[in-house]
Each structure stands twice: as structure tokens, then as C-alpha cells.
N, C-alpha and C positions, 0 to 999 in steps of 0.2 A: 398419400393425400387424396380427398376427394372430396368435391363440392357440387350444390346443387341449388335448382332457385329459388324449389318451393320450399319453404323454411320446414313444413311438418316431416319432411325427412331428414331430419337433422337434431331431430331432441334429443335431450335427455344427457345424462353423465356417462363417461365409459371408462371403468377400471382395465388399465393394461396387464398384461400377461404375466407379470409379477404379483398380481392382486394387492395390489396398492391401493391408497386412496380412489375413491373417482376424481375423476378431474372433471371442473365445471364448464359450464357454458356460457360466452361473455356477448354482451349485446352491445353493437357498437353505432352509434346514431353517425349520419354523416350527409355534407352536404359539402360544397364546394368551398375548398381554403385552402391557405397556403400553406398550412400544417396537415391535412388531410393524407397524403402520401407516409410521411413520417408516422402518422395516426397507429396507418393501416400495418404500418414496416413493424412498429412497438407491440400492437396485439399479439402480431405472427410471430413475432420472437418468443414472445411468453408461450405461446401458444407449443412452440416448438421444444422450449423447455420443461414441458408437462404440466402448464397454467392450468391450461383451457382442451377439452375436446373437442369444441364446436364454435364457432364464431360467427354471428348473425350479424350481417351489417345492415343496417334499418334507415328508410329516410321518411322523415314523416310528412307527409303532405300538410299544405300551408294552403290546399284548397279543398272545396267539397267536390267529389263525381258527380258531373252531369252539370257544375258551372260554366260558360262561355269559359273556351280554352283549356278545359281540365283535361281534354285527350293529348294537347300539346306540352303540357307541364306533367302529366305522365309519362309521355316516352321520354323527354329531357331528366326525369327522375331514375328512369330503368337505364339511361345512357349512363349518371352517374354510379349507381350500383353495379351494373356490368364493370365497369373502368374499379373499380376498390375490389370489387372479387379477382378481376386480372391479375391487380398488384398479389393481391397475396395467394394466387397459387402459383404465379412467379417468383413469390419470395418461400413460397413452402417447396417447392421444385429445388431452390436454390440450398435448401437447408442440407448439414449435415447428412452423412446416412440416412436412415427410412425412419427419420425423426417425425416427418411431416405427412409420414401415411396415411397417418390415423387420426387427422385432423382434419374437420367435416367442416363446410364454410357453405354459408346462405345466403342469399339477402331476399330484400322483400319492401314492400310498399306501405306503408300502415297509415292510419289516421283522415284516409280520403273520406270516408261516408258520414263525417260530421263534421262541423265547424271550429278550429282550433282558433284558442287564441291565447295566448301568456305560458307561462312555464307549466302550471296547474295544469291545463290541458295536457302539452305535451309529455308531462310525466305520467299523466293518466293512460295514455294509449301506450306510452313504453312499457308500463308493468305489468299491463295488460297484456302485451305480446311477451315481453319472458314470463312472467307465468306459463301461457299458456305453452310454452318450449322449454320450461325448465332451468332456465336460466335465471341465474342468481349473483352477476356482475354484470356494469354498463362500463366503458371506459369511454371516456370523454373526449375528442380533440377540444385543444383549450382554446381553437378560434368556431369552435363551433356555436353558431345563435341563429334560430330554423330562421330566416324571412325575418329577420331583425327585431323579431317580436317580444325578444326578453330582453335586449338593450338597456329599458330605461324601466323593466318591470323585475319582480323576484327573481334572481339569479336561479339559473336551472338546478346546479346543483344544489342549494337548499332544496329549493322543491323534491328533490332527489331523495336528500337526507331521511324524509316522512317516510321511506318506504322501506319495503324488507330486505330492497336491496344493496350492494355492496357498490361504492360508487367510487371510481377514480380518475383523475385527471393523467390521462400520455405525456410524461416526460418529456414533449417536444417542443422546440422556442418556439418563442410567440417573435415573428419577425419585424413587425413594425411598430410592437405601440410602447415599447420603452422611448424612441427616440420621438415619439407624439407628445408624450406625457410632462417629459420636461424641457425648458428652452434656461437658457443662458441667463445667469442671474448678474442685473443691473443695476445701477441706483438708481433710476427711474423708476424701473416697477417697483424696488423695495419700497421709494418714498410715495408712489401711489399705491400702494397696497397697504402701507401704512396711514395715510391717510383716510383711505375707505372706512379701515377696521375700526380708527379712533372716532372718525364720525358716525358711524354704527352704534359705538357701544356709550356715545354720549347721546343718541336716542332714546336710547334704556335705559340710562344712567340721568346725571344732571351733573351739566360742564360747569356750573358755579359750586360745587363741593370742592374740594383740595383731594380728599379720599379716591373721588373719580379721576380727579386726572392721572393720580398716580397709580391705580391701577386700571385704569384705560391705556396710557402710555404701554406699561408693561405688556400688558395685553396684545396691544398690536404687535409691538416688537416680537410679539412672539409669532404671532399670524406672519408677520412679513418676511422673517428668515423662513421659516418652514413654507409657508405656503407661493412665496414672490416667485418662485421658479415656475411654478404649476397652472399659476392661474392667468398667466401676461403671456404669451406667447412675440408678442413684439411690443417695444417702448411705446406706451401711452404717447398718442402724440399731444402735446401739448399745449397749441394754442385751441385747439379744438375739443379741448377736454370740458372745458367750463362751459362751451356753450349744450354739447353733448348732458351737462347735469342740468341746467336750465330745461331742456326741450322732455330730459328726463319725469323732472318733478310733474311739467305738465303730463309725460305721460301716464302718470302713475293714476290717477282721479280719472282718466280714461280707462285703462285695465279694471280699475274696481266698478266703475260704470258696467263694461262688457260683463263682467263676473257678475254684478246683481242681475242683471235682462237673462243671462242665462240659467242661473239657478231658478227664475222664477217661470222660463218656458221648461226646463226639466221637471219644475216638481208640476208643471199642469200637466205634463204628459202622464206624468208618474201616475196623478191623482183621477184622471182622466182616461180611462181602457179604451175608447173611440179613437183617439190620437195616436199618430202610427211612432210605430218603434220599429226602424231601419237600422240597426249595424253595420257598419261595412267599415272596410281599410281604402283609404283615397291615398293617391300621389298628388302632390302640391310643388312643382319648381317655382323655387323663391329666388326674388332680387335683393338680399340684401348683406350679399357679401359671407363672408366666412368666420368662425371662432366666436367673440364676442355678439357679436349683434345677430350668428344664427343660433347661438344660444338662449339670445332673450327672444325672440319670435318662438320659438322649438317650446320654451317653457311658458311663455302668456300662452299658446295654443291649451298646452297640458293646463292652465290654472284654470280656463276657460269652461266651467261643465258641459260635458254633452260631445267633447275630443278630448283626445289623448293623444300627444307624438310620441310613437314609438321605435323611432328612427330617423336620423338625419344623414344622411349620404350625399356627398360632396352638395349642389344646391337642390337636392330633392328633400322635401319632409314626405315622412309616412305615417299618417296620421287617422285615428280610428274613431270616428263618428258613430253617436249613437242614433240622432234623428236627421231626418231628412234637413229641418231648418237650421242645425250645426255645422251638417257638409257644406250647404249653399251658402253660408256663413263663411267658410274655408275657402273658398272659393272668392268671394266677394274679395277675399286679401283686405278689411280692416287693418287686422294688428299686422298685414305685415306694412302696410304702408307708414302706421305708426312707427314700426320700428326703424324703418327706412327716415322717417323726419329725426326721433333721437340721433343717429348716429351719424346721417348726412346733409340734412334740411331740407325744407319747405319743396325745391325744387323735385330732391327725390323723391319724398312725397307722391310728387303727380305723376310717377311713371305707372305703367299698364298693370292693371291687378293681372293674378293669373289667369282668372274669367278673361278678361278682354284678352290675354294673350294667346290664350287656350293653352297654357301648360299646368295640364291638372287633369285628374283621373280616375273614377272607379274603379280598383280591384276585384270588389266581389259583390254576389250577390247579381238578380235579374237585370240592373241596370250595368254591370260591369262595362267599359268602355275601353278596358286595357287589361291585358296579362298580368295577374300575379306573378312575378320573378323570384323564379328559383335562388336563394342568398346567394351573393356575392362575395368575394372578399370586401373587408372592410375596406373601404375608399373608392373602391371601383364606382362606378354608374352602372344601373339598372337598366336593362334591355338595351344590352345593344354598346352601354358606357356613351350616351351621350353627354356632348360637351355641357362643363359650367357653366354657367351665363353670367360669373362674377369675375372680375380683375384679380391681377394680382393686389397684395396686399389687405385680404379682405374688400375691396373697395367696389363698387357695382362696376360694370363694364362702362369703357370710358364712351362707346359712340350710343350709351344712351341718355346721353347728356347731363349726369348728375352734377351739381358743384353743391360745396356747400353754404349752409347759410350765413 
């Protein structure tokens, strides 16, 4: 076995001593997860079994060199790659006989000198380094998602799929998100998830037919067994549901308000080349609880033009502003305060935006105010794992005085 850091010593295919096939070169992306060891354990085995000759393990930067703090998200990047090269020349040391002699291991830093962003990106700069090494397999850890940035965009491996190379997901469990995905099915959530769906599709329908009812009924029924598990995570509570659709309806003529003012300050910028165009990735810590109600904040941000959340971790959103007036927008806490009245009232309402609290962020770019953070496992807190600032139960924290309306 023998490895080394600078990847161009490590190209190319190497046929063994029997003149056999070549065996190829696999390029393995990686960042910090709780499948990441197992990742590394799965390639070296293949590796060991005459897969692969060479194993490059890549972590692709989530900032540009020469942003505030890119020398310190550098050495935390070279910290991870030393630690996955360790494991596997410890597991190639480990292997059979002189199975693991002839098995060349790299890593390397990629994608620092430009601006990433979505899967597209990231696939761009990966096939661009095996090319240029020869390589012609990536293997996936299956919790791998660079800086949360494909979360709620084109899955990597699609993106993956458009190229010449060969793509597969490591064999190892995913440990937390079967027991995320589903909760306990109850006759409360069936009968409000049933109710949602038949008032939904009597929207689009007309509840004075006889034809609708009887296939709106069915309908649901069918959404409610399949979906009541998935989408409830704890019993609708119930005296507070009605008023929650009340403060709802008013919100909705608010969201399509925010959604006109914004389309019509993007299409002046659009139409307008004087008007600046600022990018960047912001952290926004939110009060408005957990599941449900940071799922309708998380999503009026995205319907919002001009942001995108592409990440939500415990009460942090990560969220990607095109102009400077969208971030200071984000910032102001509008729709989260909105969403704070849907689900708890009027009083909630009036707690501190994240402006007034100061929990909020620049990522990137000359005005950066805070580190880009290297990905997390899913659930952790960013820099540091600071605390929630929400109760249990989804509910905001109790000494900041919420009740509801």
C-alpha cells in the first residue's frame, strides 16, 4: 500500500502481474457524517478486492480563497482529509496478504477559486478532477450534502447521472432518518389529514356535485392512510387548530402581497444593469418553533423571489439572497413574524425579529460577518452546535413570553 497528498501522483489505471484488466480509479467526495468512516471502510474493501487501483478522496470547498476565513475552512478541510486517508491506510495495512500494496490513495482540496453553488456546480469541479486523474467512478457516502446546499435543490446524483461517469451510492446505513421520516399513526392525524385533502380538492373541484364528493372522499382516503404517518409528526392539537386556519387565511393575501413587491424589485434589477447584484449565503436563527411552522417560514422564504432556503438545521435557516434589498428583507424577519402569528398569535407576533436580536449572518462574499461551516451531520448546530432557542414541542421558548391568541 501507498499513498500520497498530491493527487497527480496517483493517476491513471494499473494492470497487476497477471495482465488482467486495469483496474480503475474511484473518486470519493467527503465531508463530515456519520456514515463517512463506513464510506471510507466500503471503498478500501473494493479497493482491496481488485475494484480500484487508486482512491482519491476530494472535499470540495463551499468557499472561494481569499474570502474572510477561507484559511481557516482550509485547514479544517485538510484536517478532514488527513483523518479518511488515515482510516484507509489503516484498513489497507489491515487487509489480507499484500492485497493492499498496490493501492495508491490521495486526497485533495478542489473547487476553492470559484464560487459554488447547487449540485451543477459541484459536479462540474468533480469531473473535472477525475478527468484530469483518470478516473472514471465517484462512490457516494449516502449522508453526504457539501454545506447543505443540495438539500432542497437537484439531488447530486442526478446531476451525477449527465456525465461519463460511473456513480454509486456505499452500501452503508443511513442512521437517523428512517426514524425522522415516520411517526405513529393516529386517528387524529388521519382525520386531519383527511380533512385537509378533501378541503383541498373541493378547491379545485365544486362541493355541490355528488361526482366530487365521491371522488374527493376517496381521494383523501387515500392521501390519509398513505400519507398520516409522514406528514403529522405529533396530534394536531385541537382547540388551536381553527384558529391557526383563521390567522392562516389572513396569511395567505399577505405571502402573495410579499411575492408581487418582490418579483417587481427583481425584474427592475433584472431590467436595470446599474442596480447591484449581491449573491451571498446568510444564517437567519428563527423563533418559530420546530416541523410544521419551520416548514412554512423555510418555504414562503423559497416562494419569495430574490431568496432561496437551502437548509434548515435545528433553528437556523440558510438561506441564499440574490440582492442586497432580499437579505435586509431576511433580516427584517417579516414572514417569520407572520408565521409566528399563524401558529401562536398576535403576542408572538411582537417578539424580536432576528435584526433586533442579532441572530443573523453573512457567509460569503466582502461583507461576510461569520464563517462558512464546514457540513455537519444532519441535526447538529453549525459553529460550535449552538443551542435552539425553541421549546420542546415545537413551541417558542417559554421565558419569551409567547401565549396564544
Amino acid at each position: 500500500m501507498w499513498w500520497v497528498t498530491d493527487a497527480d501522483d496517483a493517476d491513471g489505471a494499473v494492470t497487476d502481474d497477471a495482465g488482467s484488466e486495469p483496474r480503475s480509479t474511484v473518486v470519493v467526495p467527503v465531508e463530515p457524517s456519520p456514515t463517512l468512516r463506513a464510506t471510507v471502510a466500503h471503498v478500501v474493501e473494493a479497493a482491496v478486492e481488485g475494484e480500484f487501483s487508486a482512491i482519491h478522496f476530494v472535499e470540495i470547498a463551499s468557499w472561494r480563497d481569499g474570502d474572510p476565513g477561507s484559511d481557516d475552512r482550509t485547514e479544517e478541510a485538510q484536517r478532514v482529509l488527513e483523518r479518511v486517508v488515515a482510516w484507509a491506510e489503516a484498513d489497507l495495512d489491515d487487509a489480507d496478504g499484500d492485497a493492499g500494496d498496490d493501492v495508491a490513495v490521495a486526497s485533495a482540496l478542489i473547487g476553492d477559486d470559484e464560487y459554488l453553488f447547487g449540485p451543477d456546480d459541484y459536479v462540474g469541479v468533480l469531473a473535472e478532477y477525475a478527468e484530469e486523474h483518470g478516473a472514471d467512478t465517484v462512490v457516494l457516502d449516502p449522508e453526504y450534502t457539501p454545506v447543505g446546499n443540495t438539500t432542497l435543490l437537484q439531488p447530486l446524483e442526478f446531476a451525477l447521472s449527465n456525465t461519463a461517469l460511473t456513480v454509486r451510492t456505499a452500501p452503508v446505513g443511513r442512521p437517523t432518518r428512517p426514524e425522522r421520516l415516520r411517526s405513529e399513526a393516529t386517528g387524529v392525524r388521519f382525520a386531519a389529514m383527511f380533512g385537509l385533502s378533501l378541503a383541498f380538492y373541493f378547491v379545485l373541484g365544486d362541493p355541490l356535485y355528488w361526482f366530487d364528493w365521491a371522488t374527493g372522499v376517496a381521494t383523501a382516503a387515500i392521501v390519509s392512510i398513505t400519507l398520516s404517518r409522514i406528514s403529522f409528526d405529533a396530534d394536531p392539537a385541537i382547540p388551536r387548530t381553527p384558529m391557526r386556519l383563521v390567522r392562516g387565511a389572513i396569511y395567505i393575501p399577505v405571502l402573495l402581497y410579499e411575492i408581487l413587491v418582490a418579483n417587481l424589485v427583481v425584474a427592475r434589477v433584472i431590467l436595470d444593469p446599474r442596480l447591484p447584484i449581491d449573491p451571498t449565503l446568510n444564517r437567519v436563527r428563527v423563533i418559530v418553533g420546530s416541523g410544521l411552522p419551520l416548514m412554512t417560514l423555510a418555504n414562503s422564504i423559497t416562494l419569495t423571489p430574490g431568496t432561496l432556503t437551502v437548509r434548515a438545521r435545528d433553528s437556523d435557516l440558510y438561506v441564499h439572497s440574490l440582492l442586497p434589498w432580499a437579505r435586509e428583507g431576511l433580516f427584517d424577519g417579516s414572514l417569520e413574524r407572520w408565521t409566528r402569528f399563524v401558529y401562536y398569535g398576535r403576542s408572538a407576533a411582537r417578539l424580536p425579529t432576528p435584526r433586533e436580536r442579532e441572530d443573523y449572518a453573512i457567509l460569503q462574499g466582502p461583507d461576510a460577518t461569520e464563517e462558512l461551516p464546514i457540513a455537519a451531520t444532519d441535526g447538529g448546530a453549525a459553529d460550535g452546535g449552538a443551542e435552539s432557542e425553541t421549546a420542546r414541542d415545537g413551541e417558542p421558548a417559554a421565558e419569551e413570553g409567547v401565549t396564544d391568541a
